[in-house]
C-alpha distance (Angstrom), angle and dihedral (degrees) to the residues before:
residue distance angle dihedral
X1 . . .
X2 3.38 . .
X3 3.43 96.3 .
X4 4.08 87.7 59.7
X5 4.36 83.0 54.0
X6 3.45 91.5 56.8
X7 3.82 96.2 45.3
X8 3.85 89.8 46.0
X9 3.75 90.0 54.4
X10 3.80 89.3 52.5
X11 3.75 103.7 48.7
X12 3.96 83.3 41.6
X13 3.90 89.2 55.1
X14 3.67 97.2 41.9
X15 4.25 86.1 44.5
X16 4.18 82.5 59.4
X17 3.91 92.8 51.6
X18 3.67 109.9 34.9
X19 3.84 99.4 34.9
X20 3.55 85.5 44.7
X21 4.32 86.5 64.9
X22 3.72 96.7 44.5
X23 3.74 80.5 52.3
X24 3.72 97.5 51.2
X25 3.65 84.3 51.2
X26 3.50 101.8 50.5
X27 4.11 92.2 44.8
X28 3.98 95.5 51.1
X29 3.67 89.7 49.7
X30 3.58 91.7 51.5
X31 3.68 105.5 40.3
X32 3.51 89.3 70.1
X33 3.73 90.6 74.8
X34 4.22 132.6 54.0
X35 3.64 127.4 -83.0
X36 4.01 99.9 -81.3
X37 3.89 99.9 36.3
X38 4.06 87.7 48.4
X39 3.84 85.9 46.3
X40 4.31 89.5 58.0
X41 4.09 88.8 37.2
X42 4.03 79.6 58.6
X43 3.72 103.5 42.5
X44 4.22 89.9 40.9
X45 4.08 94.2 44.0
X46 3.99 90.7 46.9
X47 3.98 95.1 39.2
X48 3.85 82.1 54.5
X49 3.29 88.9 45.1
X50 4.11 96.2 56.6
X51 3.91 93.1 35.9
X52 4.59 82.4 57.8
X53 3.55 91.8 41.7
X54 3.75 98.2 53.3
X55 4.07 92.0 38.4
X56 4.06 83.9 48.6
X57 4.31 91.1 44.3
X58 3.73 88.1 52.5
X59 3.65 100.3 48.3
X60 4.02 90.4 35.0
X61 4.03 93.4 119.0
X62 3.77 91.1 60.8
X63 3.84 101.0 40.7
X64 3.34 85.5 57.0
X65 3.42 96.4 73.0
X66 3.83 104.3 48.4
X67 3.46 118.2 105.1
X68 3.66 122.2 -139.3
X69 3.83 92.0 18.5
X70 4.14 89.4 119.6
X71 4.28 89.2 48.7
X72 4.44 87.2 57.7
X73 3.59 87.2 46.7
X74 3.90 99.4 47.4
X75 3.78 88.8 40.7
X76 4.28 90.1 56.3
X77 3.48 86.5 48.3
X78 3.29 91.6 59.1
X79 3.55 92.4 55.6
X80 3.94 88.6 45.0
X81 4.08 82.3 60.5
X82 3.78 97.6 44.1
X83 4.08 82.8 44.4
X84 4.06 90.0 47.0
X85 3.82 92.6 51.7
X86 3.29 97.2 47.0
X87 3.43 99.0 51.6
X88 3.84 109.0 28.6
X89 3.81 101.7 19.2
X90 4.04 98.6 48.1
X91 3.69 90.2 32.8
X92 3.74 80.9 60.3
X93 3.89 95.3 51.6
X94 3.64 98.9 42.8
X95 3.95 97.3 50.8
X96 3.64 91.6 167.5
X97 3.98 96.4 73.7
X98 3.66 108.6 113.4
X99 3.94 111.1 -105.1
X100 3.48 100.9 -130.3
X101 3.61 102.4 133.5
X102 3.88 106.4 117.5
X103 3.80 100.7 125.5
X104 4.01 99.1 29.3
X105 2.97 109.9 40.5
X106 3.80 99.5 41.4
X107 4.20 82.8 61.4
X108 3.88 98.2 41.0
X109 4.32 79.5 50.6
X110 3.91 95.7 58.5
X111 3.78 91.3 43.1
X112 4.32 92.4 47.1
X113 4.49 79.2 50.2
X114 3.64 86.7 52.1
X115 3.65 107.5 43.9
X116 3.98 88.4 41.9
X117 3.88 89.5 42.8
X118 4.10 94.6 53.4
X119 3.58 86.7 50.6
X120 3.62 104.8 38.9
X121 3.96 93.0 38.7
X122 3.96 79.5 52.7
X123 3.49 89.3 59.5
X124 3.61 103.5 46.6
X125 3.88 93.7 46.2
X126 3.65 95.2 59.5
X127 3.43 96.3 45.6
X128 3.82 100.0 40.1
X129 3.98 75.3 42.6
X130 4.01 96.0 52.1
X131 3.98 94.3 38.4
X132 4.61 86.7 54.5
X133 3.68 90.6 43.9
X134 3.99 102.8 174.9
X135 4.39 94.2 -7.0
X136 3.68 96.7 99.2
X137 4.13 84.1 -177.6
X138 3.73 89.2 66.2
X139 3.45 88.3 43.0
X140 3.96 87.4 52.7
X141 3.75 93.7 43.1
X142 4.18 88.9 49.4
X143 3.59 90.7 57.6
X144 3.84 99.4 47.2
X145 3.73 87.1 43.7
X146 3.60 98.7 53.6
X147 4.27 93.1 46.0
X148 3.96 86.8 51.9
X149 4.17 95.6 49.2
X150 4.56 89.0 41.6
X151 3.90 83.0 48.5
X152 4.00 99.9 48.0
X153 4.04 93.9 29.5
X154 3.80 100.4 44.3
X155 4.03 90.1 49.6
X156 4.44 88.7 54.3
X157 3.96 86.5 41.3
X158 3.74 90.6 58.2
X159 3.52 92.6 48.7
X160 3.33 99.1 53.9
X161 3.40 107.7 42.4
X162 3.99 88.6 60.4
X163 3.83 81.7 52.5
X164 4.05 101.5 39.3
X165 3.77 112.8 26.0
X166 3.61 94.4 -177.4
X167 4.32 81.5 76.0
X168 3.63 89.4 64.0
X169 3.76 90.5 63.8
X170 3.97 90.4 50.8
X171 3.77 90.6 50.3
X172 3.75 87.7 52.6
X173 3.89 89.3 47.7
X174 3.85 83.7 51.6
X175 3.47 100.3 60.8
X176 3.21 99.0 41.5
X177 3.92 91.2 59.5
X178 3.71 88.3 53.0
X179 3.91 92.8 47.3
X180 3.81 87.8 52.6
X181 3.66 94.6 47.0
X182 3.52 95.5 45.8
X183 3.97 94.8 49.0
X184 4.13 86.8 42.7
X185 3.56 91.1 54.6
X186 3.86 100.7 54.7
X187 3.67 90.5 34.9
X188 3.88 99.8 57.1
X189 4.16 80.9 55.8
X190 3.81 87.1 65.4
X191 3.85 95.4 51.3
């Protein structure tokens, strides 16, 4: 019994941190746009989200396994990064672009939500995975929890960043850090 407490604590923990990122993702890609495209960015980037995460719970066992899996994903979220500067941190700083971006951008969005989700829901399957060991009801309850805090943080994030630019720079710091940790933790397997 205690055991379980301890492993709910942990998947709850690592639910905070890495749903938090694919949420940070999500809401800088969408607070580039008004109220009801942002709203379909959201629902599309966390629907992909759930739709990975489940694939990813079910084949959990086998990824695993694979070394070098946490390297690819730290490496395409670096590319999310480079993509999330360029087009919501320099859009930012050069205000005077013209924002005619309707068709797109709203495609290039959903894509950024995808690549960042695959990794990102990567990440938060293994360790939700790795923290429930052999209690596939923790595993469960990780999964659901981590949908619920993307869905409820990545809608404020959006917000806010339209309101407070400086939070786009943080987000950017964010991923980083988890790009770097990701690509550090395969790579000190292959020294």
């Amino acid at each position: 019994m205690i055991e379980q407490i301890i492993i709910f604590f942990q998947i709850v923990f690592i639910d905070l941190v890495l749903a938090g990122d694919n949420a940070i993702i999500i809401g800088m890609v969408a607070s580039q746009f008004k109220d009801d495209v942002r709203k379909k960015i959201i629902f599309w980037g966390i629907g992909a989200a759930i739709v990975l995460r489940i694939f990813f719970t079910l084949i959990t066992a086998y990824l695993l396994q694979i070394n070098g899996l946490k390297f690819i994903g730290g490496l395409m979220l670096l590319y999310i990064a480079y993509k999330l500067y360029k087009d919501v941190i320099a859009n930012q700083i050069s205000e005077t672009k013209n924002i005619e971006k309707k068709n797109q951008t709203f495609f290039k969005a959903i894509i950024t939500v995808i690549i960042a989700d695959v990794s990102m829901s990567l990440d938060n399957v293994l360790g939700v995975a790795g923290a429930a060991r052999d209690h596939y009801f923790l595993l469960i309850f990780g999964l659901i929890l981590s949908i619920i805090l993307m869905a409820t943080v990545a809608t404020i994030i959006s917000k806010w960043i339209k309101k407070y630019k400086w939070i786009g720079w943080l987000g950017l710091l964010a991923i980083l850090v988890v790009a770097v940790e990701l690509i550090y933790s395969d790579f000190k397997i292959f020294i």
